[in-house]
Every structure is written in structure tokens, then in C-alpha cells.
C-alpha positions as CSV (number, residue, x, y, z in Angstrom):
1,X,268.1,129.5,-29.8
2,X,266.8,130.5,-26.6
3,X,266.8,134.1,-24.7
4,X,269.8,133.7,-23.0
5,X,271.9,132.5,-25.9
6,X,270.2,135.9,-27.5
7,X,271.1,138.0,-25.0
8,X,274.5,136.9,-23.4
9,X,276.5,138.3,-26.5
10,X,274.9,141.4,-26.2
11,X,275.4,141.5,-22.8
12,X,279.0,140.9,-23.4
13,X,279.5,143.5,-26.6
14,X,278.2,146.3,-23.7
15,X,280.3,145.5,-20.8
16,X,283.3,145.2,-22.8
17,X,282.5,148.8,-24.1
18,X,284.7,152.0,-22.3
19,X,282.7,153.2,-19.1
20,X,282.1,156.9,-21.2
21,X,280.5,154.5,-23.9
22,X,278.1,152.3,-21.6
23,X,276.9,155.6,-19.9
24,X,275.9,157.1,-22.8
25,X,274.0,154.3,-24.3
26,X,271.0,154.9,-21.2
27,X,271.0,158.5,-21.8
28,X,270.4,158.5,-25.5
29,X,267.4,155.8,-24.7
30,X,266.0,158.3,-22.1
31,X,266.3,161.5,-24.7
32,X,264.7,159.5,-27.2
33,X,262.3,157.9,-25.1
34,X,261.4,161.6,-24.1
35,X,261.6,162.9,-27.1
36,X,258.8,160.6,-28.1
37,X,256.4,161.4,-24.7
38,X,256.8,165.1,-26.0
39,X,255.7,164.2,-29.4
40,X,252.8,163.0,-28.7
41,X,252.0,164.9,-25.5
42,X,252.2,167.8,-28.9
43,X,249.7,165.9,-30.8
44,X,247.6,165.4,-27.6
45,X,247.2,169.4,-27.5
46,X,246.5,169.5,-31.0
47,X,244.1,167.4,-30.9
48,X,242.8,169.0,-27.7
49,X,242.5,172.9,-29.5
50,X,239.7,171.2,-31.6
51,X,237.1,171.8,-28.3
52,X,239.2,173.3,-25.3
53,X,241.4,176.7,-25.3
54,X,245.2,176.2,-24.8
55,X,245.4,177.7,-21.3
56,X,243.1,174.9,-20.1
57,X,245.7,172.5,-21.7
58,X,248.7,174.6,-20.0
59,X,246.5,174.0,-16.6
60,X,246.3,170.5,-16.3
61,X,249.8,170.2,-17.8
62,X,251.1,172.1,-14.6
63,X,248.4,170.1,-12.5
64,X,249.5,167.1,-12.9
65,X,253.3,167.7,-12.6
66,X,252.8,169.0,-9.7
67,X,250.4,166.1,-8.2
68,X,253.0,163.8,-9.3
69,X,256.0,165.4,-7.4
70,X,253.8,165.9,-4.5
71,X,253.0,161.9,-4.6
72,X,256.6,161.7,-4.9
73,X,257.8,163.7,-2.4
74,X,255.4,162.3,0.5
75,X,256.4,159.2,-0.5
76,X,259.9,159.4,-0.3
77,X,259.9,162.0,3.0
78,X,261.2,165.2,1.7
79,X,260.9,168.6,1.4
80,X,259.5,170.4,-1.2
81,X,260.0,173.8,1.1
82,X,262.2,176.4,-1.2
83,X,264.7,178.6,0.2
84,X,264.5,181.0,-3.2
85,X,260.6,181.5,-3.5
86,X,261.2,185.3,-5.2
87,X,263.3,183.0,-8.5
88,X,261.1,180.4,-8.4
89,X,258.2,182.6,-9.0
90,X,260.1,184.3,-11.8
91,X,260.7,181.0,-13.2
92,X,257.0,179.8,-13.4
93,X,255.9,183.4,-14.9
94,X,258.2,182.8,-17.8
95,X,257.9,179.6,-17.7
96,X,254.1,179.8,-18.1
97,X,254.4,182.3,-20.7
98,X,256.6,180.1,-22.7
99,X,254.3,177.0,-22.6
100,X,251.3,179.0,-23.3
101,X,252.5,180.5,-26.3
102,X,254.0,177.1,-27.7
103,X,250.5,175.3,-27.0
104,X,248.8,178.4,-29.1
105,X,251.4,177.9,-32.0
106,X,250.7,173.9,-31.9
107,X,247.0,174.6,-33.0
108,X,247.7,176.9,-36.0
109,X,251.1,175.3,-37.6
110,X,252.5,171.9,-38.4
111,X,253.5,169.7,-35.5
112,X,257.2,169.8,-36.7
113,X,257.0,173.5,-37.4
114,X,255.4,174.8,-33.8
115,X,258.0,172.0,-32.4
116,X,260.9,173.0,-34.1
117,X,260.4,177.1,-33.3
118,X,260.3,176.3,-30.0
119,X,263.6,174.4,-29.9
120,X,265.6,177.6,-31.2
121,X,265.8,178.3,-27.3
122,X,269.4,177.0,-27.1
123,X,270.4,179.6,-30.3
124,X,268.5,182.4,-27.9
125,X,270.8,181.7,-25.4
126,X,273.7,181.5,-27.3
127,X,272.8,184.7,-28.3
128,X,271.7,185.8,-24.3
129,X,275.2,184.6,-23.0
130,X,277.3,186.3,-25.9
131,X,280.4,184.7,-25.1
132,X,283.1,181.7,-23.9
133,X,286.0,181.4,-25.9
134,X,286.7,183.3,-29.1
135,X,287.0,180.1,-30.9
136,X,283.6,179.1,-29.0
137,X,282.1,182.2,-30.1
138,X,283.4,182.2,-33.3
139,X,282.2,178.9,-34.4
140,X,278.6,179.3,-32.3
141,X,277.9,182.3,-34.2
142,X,278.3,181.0,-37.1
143,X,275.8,177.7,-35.8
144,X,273.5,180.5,-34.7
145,X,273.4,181.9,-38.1
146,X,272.5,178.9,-39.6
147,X,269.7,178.1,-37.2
148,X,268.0,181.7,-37.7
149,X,268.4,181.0,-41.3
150,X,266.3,177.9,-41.3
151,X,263.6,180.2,-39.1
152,X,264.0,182.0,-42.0
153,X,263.4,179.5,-44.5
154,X,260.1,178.5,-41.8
155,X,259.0,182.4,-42.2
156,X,258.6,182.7,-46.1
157,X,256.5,180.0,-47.1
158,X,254.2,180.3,-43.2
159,X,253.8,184.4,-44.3
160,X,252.7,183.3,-47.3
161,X,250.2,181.0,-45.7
162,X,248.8,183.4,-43.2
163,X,250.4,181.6,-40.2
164,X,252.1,184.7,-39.4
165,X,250.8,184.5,-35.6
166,X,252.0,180.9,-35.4
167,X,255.3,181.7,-36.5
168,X,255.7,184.5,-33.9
169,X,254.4,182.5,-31.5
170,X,256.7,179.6,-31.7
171,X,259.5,181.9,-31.5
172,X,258.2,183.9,-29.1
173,X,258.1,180.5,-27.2
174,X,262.0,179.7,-28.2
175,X,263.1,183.5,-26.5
176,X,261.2,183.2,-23.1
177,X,262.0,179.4,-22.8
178,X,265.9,180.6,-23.1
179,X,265.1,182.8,-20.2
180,X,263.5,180.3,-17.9
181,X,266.8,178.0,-18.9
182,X,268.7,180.8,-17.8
183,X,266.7,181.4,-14.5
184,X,266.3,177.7,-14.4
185,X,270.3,176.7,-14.1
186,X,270.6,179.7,-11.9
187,X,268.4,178.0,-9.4
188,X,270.6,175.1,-10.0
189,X,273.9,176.6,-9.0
190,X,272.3,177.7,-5.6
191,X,272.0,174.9,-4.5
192,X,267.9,174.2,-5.4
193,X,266.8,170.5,-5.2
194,X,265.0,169.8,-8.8
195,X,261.9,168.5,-7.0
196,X,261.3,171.5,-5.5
197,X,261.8,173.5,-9.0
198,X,259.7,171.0,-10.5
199,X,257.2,171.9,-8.1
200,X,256.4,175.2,-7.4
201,X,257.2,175.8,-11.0
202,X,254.0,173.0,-12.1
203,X,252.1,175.1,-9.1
204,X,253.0,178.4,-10.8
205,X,251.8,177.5,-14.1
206,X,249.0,175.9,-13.2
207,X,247.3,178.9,-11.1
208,X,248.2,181.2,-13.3
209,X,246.3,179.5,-16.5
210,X,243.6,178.2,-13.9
211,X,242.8,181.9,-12.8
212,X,241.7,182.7,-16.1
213,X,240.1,179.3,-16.8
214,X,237.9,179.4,-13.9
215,X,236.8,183.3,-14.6
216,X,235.5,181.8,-18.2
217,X,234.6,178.3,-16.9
218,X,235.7,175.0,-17.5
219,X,235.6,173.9,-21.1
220,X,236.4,169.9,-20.6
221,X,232.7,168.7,-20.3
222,X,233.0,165.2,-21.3
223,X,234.7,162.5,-19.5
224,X,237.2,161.7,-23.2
225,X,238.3,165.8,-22.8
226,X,239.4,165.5,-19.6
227,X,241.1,162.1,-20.0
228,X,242.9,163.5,-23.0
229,X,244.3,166.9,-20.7
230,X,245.4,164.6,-17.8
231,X,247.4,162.3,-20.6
232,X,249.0,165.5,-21.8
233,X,250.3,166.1,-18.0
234,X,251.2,162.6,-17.6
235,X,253.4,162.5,-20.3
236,X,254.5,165.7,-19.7
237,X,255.7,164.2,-16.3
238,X,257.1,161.2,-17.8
239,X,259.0,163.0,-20.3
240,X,260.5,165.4,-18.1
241,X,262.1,162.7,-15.4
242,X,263.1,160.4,-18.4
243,X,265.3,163.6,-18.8
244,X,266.5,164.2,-15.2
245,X,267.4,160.8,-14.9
246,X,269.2,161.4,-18.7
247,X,271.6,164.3,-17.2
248,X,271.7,162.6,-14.1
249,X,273.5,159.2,-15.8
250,X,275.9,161.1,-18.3
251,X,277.8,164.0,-19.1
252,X,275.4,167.0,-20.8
253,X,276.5,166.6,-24.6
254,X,274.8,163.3,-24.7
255,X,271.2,164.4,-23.1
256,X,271.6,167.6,-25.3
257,X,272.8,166.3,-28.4
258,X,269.5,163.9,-28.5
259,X,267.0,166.5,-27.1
260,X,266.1,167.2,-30.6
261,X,264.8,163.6,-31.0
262,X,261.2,165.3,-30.3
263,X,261.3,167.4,-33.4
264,X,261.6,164.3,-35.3
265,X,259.1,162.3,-33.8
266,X,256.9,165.1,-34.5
267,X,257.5,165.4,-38.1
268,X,257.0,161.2,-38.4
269,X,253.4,161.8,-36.2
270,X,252.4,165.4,-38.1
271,X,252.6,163.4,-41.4
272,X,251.1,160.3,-40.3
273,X,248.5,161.8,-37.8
274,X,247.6,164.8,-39.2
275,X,248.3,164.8,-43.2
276,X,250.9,168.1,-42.7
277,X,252.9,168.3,-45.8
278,X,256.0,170.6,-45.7
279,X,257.2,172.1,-48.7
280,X,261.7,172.0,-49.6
281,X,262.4,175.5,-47.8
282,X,259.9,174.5,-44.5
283,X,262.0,171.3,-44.1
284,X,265.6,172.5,-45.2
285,X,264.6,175.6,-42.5
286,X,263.3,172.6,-40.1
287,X,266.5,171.2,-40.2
288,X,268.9,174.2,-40.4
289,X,267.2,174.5,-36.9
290,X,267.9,171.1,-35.9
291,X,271.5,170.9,-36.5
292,X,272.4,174.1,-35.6
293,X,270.4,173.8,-32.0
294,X,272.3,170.0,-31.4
295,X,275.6,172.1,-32.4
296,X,275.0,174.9,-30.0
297,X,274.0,172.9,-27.0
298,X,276.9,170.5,-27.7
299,X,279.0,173.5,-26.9
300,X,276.5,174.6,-24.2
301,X,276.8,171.4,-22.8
302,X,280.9,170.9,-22.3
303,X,280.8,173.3,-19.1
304,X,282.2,176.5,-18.0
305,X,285.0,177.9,-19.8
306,X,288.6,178.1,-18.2
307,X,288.1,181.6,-19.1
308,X,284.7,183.3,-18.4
309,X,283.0,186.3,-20.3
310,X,283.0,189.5,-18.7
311,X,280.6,192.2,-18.7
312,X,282.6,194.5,-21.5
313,X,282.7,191.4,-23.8
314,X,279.0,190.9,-23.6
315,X,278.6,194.7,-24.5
316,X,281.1,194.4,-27.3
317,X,279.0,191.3,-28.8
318,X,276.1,193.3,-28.5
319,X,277.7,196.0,-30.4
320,X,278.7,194.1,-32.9
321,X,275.4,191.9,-33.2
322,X,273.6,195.1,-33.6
323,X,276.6,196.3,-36.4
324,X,276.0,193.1,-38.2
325,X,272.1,193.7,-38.4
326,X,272.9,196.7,-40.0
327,X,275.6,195.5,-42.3
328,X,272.9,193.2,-43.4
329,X,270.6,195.7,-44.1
330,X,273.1,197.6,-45.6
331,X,276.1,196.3,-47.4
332,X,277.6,199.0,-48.5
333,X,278.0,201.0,-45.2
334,X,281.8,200.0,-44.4
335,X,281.3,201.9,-41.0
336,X,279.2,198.7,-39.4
337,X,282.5,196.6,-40.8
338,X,284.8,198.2,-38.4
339,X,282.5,198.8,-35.8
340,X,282.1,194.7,-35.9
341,X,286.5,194.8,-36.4
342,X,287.0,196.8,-33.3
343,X,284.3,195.3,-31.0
344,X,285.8,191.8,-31.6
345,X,289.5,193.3,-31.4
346,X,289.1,194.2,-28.2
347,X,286.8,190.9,-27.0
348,X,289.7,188.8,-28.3
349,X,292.9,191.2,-26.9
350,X,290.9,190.5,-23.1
351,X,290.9,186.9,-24.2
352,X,294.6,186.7,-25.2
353,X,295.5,188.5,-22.2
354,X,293.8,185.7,-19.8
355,X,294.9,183.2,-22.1
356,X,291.4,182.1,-23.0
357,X,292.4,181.8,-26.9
358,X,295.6,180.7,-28.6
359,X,298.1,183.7,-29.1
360,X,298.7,184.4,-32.5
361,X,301.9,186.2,-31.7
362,X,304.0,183.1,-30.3
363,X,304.6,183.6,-33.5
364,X,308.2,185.4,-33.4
365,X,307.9,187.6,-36.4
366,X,304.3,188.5,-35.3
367,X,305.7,189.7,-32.3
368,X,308.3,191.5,-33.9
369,X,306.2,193.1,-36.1
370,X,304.1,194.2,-33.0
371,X,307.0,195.4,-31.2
372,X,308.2,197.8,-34.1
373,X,304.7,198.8,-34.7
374,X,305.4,198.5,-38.7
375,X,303.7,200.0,-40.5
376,X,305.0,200.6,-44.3
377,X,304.4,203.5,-46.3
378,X,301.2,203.6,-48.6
379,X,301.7,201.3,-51.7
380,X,302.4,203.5,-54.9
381,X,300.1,201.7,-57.3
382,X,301.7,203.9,-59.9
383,X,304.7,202.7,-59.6
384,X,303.7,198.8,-58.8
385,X,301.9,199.1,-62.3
386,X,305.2,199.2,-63.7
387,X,306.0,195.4,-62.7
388,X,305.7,192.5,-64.5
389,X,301.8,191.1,-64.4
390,X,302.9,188.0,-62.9
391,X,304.8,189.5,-60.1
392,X,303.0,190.1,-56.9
393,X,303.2,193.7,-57.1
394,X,301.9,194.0,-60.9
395,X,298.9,191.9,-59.9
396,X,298.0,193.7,-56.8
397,X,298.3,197.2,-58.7
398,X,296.4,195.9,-62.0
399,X,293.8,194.6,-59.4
400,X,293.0,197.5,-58.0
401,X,293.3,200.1,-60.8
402,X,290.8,198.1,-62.9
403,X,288.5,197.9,-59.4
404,X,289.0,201.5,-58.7
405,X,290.3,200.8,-55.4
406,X,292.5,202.7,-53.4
407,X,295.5,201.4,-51.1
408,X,294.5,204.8,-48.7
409,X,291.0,203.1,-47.8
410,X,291.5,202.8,-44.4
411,X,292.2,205.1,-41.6
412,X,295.4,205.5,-40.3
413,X,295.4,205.1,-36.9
414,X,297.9,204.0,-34.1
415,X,297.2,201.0,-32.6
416,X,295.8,200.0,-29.1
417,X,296.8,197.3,-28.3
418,X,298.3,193.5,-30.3
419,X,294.9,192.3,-31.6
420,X,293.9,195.7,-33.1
421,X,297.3,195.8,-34.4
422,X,296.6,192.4,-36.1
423,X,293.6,193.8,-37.4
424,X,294.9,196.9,-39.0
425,X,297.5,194.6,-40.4
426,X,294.7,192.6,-42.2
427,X,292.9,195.6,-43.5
428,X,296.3,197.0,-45.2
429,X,296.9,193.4,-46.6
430,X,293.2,192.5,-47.6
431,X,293.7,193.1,-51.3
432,X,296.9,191.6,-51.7
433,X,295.5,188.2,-50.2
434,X,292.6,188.8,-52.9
435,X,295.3,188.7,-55.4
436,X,297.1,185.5,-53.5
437,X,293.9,183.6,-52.8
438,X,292.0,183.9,-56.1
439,X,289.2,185.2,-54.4
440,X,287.5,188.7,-56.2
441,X,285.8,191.9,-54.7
442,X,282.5,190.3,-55.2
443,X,279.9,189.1,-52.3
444,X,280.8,185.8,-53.3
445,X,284.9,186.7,-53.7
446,X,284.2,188.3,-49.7
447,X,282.6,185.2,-48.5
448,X,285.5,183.5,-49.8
449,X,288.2,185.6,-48.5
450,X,286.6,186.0,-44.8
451,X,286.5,182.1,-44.5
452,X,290.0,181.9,-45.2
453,X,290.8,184.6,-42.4
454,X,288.5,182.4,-40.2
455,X,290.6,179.1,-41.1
456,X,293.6,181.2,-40.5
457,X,292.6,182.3,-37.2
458,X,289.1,181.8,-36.0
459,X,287.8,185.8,-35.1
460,X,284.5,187.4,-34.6
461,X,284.6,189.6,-37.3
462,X,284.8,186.9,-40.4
463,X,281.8,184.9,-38.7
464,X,279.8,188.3,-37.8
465,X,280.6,189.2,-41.6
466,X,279.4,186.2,-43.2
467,X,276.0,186.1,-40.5
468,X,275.0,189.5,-42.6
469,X,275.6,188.6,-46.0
470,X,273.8,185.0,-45.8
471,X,270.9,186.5,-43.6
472,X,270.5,189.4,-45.8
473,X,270.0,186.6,-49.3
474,X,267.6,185.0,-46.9
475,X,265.5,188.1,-45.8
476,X,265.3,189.1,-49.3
477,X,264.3,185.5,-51.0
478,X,267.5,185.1,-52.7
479,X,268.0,181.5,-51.8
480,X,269.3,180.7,-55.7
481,X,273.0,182.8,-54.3
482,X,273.3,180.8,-50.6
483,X,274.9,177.9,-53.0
484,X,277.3,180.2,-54.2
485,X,277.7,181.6,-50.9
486,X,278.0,178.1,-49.2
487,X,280.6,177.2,-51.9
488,X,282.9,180.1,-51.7
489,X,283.0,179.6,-47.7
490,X,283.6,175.9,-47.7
491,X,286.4,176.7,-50.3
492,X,287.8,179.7,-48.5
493,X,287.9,177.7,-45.1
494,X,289.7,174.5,-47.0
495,X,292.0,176.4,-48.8
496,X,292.6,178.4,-45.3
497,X,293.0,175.8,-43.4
498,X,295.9,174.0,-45.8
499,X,297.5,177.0,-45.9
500,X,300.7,178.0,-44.2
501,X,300.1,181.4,-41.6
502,X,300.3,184.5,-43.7
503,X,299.3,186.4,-40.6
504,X,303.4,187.8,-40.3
505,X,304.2,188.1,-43.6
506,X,306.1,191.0,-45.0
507,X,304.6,191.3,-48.5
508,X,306.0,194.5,-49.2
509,X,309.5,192.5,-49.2
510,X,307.8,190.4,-51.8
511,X,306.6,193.0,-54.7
512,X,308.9,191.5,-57.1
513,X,307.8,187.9,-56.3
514,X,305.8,185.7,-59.0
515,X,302.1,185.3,-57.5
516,X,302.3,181.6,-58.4
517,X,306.0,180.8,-56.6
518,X,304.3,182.4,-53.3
519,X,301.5,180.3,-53.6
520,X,303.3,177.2,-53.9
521,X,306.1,178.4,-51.3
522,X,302.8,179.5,-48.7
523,X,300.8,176.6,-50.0
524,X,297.6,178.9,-51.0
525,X,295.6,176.7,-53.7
526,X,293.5,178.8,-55.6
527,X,289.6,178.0,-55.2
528,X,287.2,175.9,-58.0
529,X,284.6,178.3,-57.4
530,X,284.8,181.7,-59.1
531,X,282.9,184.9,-58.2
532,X,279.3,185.3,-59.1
533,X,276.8,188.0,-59.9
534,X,276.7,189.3,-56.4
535,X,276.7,193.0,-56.0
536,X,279.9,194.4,-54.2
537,X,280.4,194.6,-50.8
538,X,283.1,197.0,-49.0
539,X,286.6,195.3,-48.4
540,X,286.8,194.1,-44.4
């Protein structure tokens, strides 16, 4: 068979592919093919830490990149003259930083593991930009979560191996490489050719490690050093225009999607190249990264949203980020689960306003319910107790005598405005959908319960919720209740989702109702899973 009978039926399998399709296919070969220049540019450096420092490294990194565009540009006739010189010099300071510090972390952790912490910059900033759509948000947060679980997972066993200052490093990296992304794309936007910013920003970084590496002297003394920091700039430069020419051929989500490729070459060279051995929770927390930083810059990637954030959303994310942290620490303060329930209620009213987020209350008897302001009397749980077991009022009061709960919990307050309305609606229901969805008052029963609000209708406050409890089993090394955890949310959020709305229902009208007739009229299946050992946490 000869070449062309090889070749003409690829040929023809491509060409009859959609245009989308045949774009794509170059852009994944460039990510990869990057992805595997920044491996072993990685391996290069940790190789070179044996005999020279890592600024020395981060020197002839910029050096080169810069010679290159400089070949390029004379070449080709154009300017590399910047019409923003104050931003680009911001951008090579952080920059700088962030290349520095990712060198330093190469030479005292894994390849994969120094890689892979500097790759959370995408989940930085997520967490920096604090905002699209609520849906967006909602589900980003919750990919956000799971990639700062997996750096926890990477924390516990690299404490316990005295590569502390490796692990802050790398992240350290991952934060100031979100900024210079951020100042990097705003130099984009104005207009800034990216030969220029690839320019001044290799001439930023390379004076300012050169400044200190001259002051202490040159450490490359033999001819196989200096080869081996001019092949860490060259395929530094390689990598980096496989990558513009990447974005430059398709739409982002492809390019960003396979950007991660470099975190697996490095885990296939670390193991061949260098013997490193990662235990279960390094590589589940390697991967946690992974997927949740291909997730995040998927979303990243799609473009600007038809509705953009605005400055009182970011402080309301804040708000609740910071409430969250708390409730994490803290599980039993039910302060920090409102402060999360109003922040959100008032980032999602904004977005319903501008129509950046379906409108729950389309819904007619939503609206009508909103319109009336209802708002029953307290449920008697006396008097409820007095019903059958089966009926829905009987359950709800035998589920809350024998819990010591009471139906006055919550505040009453007048609401501001339709989604705090919503939520105060939620917080008078919240036992009763206990009692409907099967779910109990445990942390596990919670999980549960807040991932069928989320199915329901994707919110803030669920996702922000279930960030504290996971992050908190993780801080504290209880990685034996993330499987109930992970169970209970997977079976809340398919149960949720194959449920009919219960968002306008009048249960009030419905005391004398059999639990199991509403369930089948609502379709609510009850869970497989079944609470755990977890202690309590305050209803949301």
C-alpha cells in the first residue's frame, strides 16, 4: 500500500468533518504539543536547580523570548513600540514574580505536583472575577470547590513531608499568575499587539532576575549549564506560539480545555525521569485540580456574558465567600447561613431584573404568591401532632418534635424584593421538604437537601453551603465522610432534577395529604443513601 493510498482516506474522513470540527483538531495538536515543550522545559529547570539558582533559570527564560520576538519582529518589519508601557510593566513584575516562584517550587516538589499548583490560576480567577451568570456562578463555585479540595488533598501528605515551602510556593505561583492573566487580557482588549506583550514582558523578567544574578555572579560556568538555560527559553518560546497560533485557529474552549495536557506530561516524565511516586490523596488532589481547572476555563473560555457583573455583585460574592469560610470553620453558627442567603438573594434579584438568569416566577402561582406576599401563620406542631403519621402534617410535626426543632426558627421579616421573598419561602418550607425528600437533619441529610434546592433552581447559597461542609472534612482529614457527602449530593441533585417544581407549592393546603401520594403526584423519589454519623448542621 503506498503513502497516498494511506493517506487519501484520511484526508477524506477530515474534510468531510463540520468546519467547528476541522478547526479544532489543529488546536488540540498545538495545546498538546505545548503542553509537552512545558513539560520538559519543567524538567529542564529541575534538572538545572542541581548547580544554578532559579532566578538564573527565570533570566535566560525571559532572554531568550525576548531575542526570539526581536528576530521576529525585524524580520517581518514591525513595531514592537507599546502604547501602554505603565501595564506592561505591571505585567512583567507579576509576571516575574509568578515564574520565579513556580521555578523555586519545581526544585523542592514532584514535577506533577509544582505543575499542577500552578495551574489552579484559572480557579484564582474564578474566584478574582466573582461573577457571570448565577447559573455560571453557581456551577463554577462548586468546580472551584473541587479544585481547592484537591490542593487540599496536595497539602496533607506535602506537610507531612516537610514540603510546606513548595506547596506555598506553587500556589503562590497559581494567585499572581491569575493576576498577570487578568492584566494580561486587559492589554488585549486595548488594543495591544501580542508581540509587543510578549516582548517587553520577556524584557521585564529578564532584568529583573538578571539584576540580582549579576550582583552575585553568574553561576552557568560550563558550556552543558548554559546549553541546558538557553533550551529552557527555547522551548519556553516554542511552547508559547504553539499556543497563540492555538487561540488564533479556534474558539477558546478548545485551547483551554487541553492546556492542562502539560500537567500530564509532567506526571508521565516525573515518574519516568525522576522516580517521583505519588501516594492516592497526592494524585486524587492532582486531579481534582485538573478537572476542576479544564471545567472553569471552559466557562472562562465561552466569552462575555449577555449580562455582566457589577460592582455590588462582586462585593456580595465576597461577602458570602468570606461567610462560607466561616461556616466552614464553624458549622453551627446559622448567622454565616443567611449572611451567604441574603448576599446571593440580592446577586440573583440584579440578575433577574437584567434578565441574566431564568425567572423563577414565570411561574403563575409563584407570582401570585409574590404578589400577595403570603405568608401563613406559624405551623401549630401541637396540633399537626394530632394527624395521622402518614399524613404530611403528622410527619412534619413528629419530625420536628423528636429533633427539637422549632417552626419559629427563622426571623420574620418583610420581604425586599421577589428573590428574597423566594428565599424566605424556602426557609419556612425547609423541614417539610426534609419530610418529602427523605433527606434528615444530618450533615449528610443537608448535603442532600441543598443539592436538591440546587437541581431545583441553581442558587449561590446551596453551592456556597456545600463549598463549607466538604472543605471543612478536608481541612480536618476526614476524607472517610466526602463519600457520604459525594453520595448524598449526587442523589439530592438526581432526585431534584426529576422532580416536578415545588418552588410554588402551598403545603399548608396539603397538611392532610399522605407523604407518599405527594411524592408520587410531585414525582420526589426518595434517596438510596441514608444519613450518616455527621454531626448536625443548622437548617438553611
Amino acid at each position: 500500500m503506498t503513502t497516498r493510498e494511506i493517506i487519501s482516506p484520511v484526508f477524506r474522513f477530515v474534510s468531510g468533518m463540520p468546519l467547528g470540527l476541522r478547526r479544532a483538531l489543529p488546536a488540540a495538536a498545538l495545546m498538546l504539543a505545548a503542553g509537552a515543550l512545558f513539560a520538559v522545559q519543567a524538567a529542564l529547570v529541575k534538572i538545572g536547580l542541581k548547580n544554578l539558582p532559579p532566578l538564573e533559570l527565570v533570566f535566560f527564560r525571559g532572554l531568550v523570548c525576548a531575542l526570539a520576538v526581536l528576530v521576529y519582529a525585524q524580520w517581518r518589519g514591525l513595531s514592537l513600540a507599546s502604547s501602554r508601557p505603565l501595564e506592561q510593566l505591571g505585567l512583567g513584575v507579576v509576571g516575574f514574580v509568578s515564574l520565579a516562584m513556580y521555578f523555586a517550587s519545581i526544585g523542592l516538589l514532584p514535577l506533577v505536583t509544582a505543575t499542577a499548583l500552578n495551574y489552579t490560576a484559572p480557579l484564582f480567577i474564578a474566584l478574582l472575577l466573582c461573577g457571570r451568570s448565577l447559573r455560571r456562578d453557581a456551577a463554577t463555585m462548586l468546580w472551584v470547590v473541587a479544585g481547592f479540595g484537591g490542593v487540599c488533598l496536595v497539602l496533607q501528605p506535602s506537610f507531612v513531608s516537610r514540603s510546606a515551602t513548595g506547596v506555598a510556593l506553587g500556589l503562590l505561583s497559581g494567585l499572581t499568575g491569575a493576576v498577570a492573566y487578568l492584566l494580561l487580557g486587559r492589554l488585549g482588549r486595548s488594543g495591544e499587539p501580542q508581540r509587543v506583550t510578549a516582548f517587553w514582558f520577556s524584557i521585564a523578567v529578564a532584568s529583573l532576575a538578571g539584576i540580582p544574578m549579576l550582583a552575585q555572579g553568574v553561576a552557568a560556568a560550563t558550556a552543558q549549564q548554559l546549553a541546558l538555560a538557553l533550551a529552557i527559553g527555547l522551548l519556553a518560546t516554542m511552547a508559547q506560539l504553539a499556543v497563540i497560533k492555538a487561540y488564533s485557529v479556534c474558539a477558546p474552549l478548545v485551547p483551554s480545555t487541553f492546556s492542562y495536557a502539560a500537567v500530564i506530561f509532567s506526571s508521565l516524565i516525573g515518574a519516568w525521569g525522576f522516580g517521583d511516586r505519588l501516594g492516592f490523596l497526592d494524585a486524587l488532589g492532582i486531579a481534582l485540580i485538573v478537572a476542576s481547572g479544564v471545567l472553569v476555563s471552559a466557562v472562562q473560555a465561552q466569552g462575555a456574558p449577555s449580562s455582566p457583573p457589577q460592582d455590588g455583585d462582586r462585593v456580595e460574592h465576597l461577602r458570602s465567600l468570606y461567610a462560607a469560610f466561616r461556616l466552614g470553620r464553624r458549622p453551627d453558627q446559622v448567622q454565616y447561613v443567611f449572611m451567604i442567603g441574603n448576599s446571593q438573594d440580592n446577586i440573583a434579584e440584579r440578575l433577574r431584573a437584567r434578565g441574566g438568569i431564568s425567572d423563577p416566577f414565570r411561574d403563575p402561582q409563584l407570582e401570585r404568591l409574590w404578589q400577595a406576599r403570603f405568608c401563613p401563620a406559624r405551623y401549630d406542631v401541637d396540633e399537626l401532632l394530632k394527624m395521622p403519621a402518614a399524613t404530611l402534617g403528622g410527619a412534619y410535626a413528629r419530625h420536628m418534635s423528636s429533633r427539637g426543632l422549632r417552626p419559629d426558627f427563622y426571623e420574620d421579616v418583610a420581604p425586599r424584593h421577589r428573590m428574597h421573598f423566594l428565599r424566605l419561602r424556602m426557609r419556612q418550607t425547609h423541614d417539610i421538604w426534609h419530610v418529602l425528600c427523605g433527606f434528615d437533619t444530618d450533615v449528610v441529610g443537608e448535603v442532600g437537601l441543598q443539592a436538591f434546592y440546587f437541581a431545583q433552581f441553581p442558587n449561590g447559597q446551596s453551592a456556597l453551603i456545600l463549598v463549607a461542609i466538604i472543605l471543612r472534612c478536608m481541612l480536618r482529614g476526614r476524607f472517610g465522610d466526602l463519600e457520604l457527602l459525594v453520595e448524598a449530593f449526587c442523589e439530592g441533585y438526581r432526585c431534584g432534577r426529576r422532580a416536578q417544581s415545588l418552588l410554588a407549592v402551598e403545603w399548608e393546603r396539603l397538611w392532610g395529604e399522605s407523604v407518599d401520594s405527594l411524592r408520587r403526584r410531585y414525582g420526589v423519589e426518595v434517596p438510596r443513601c441514608r444519613a450518616g454519623t455527621l454531626a448536625p448542621l443548622p437548617s438553611a
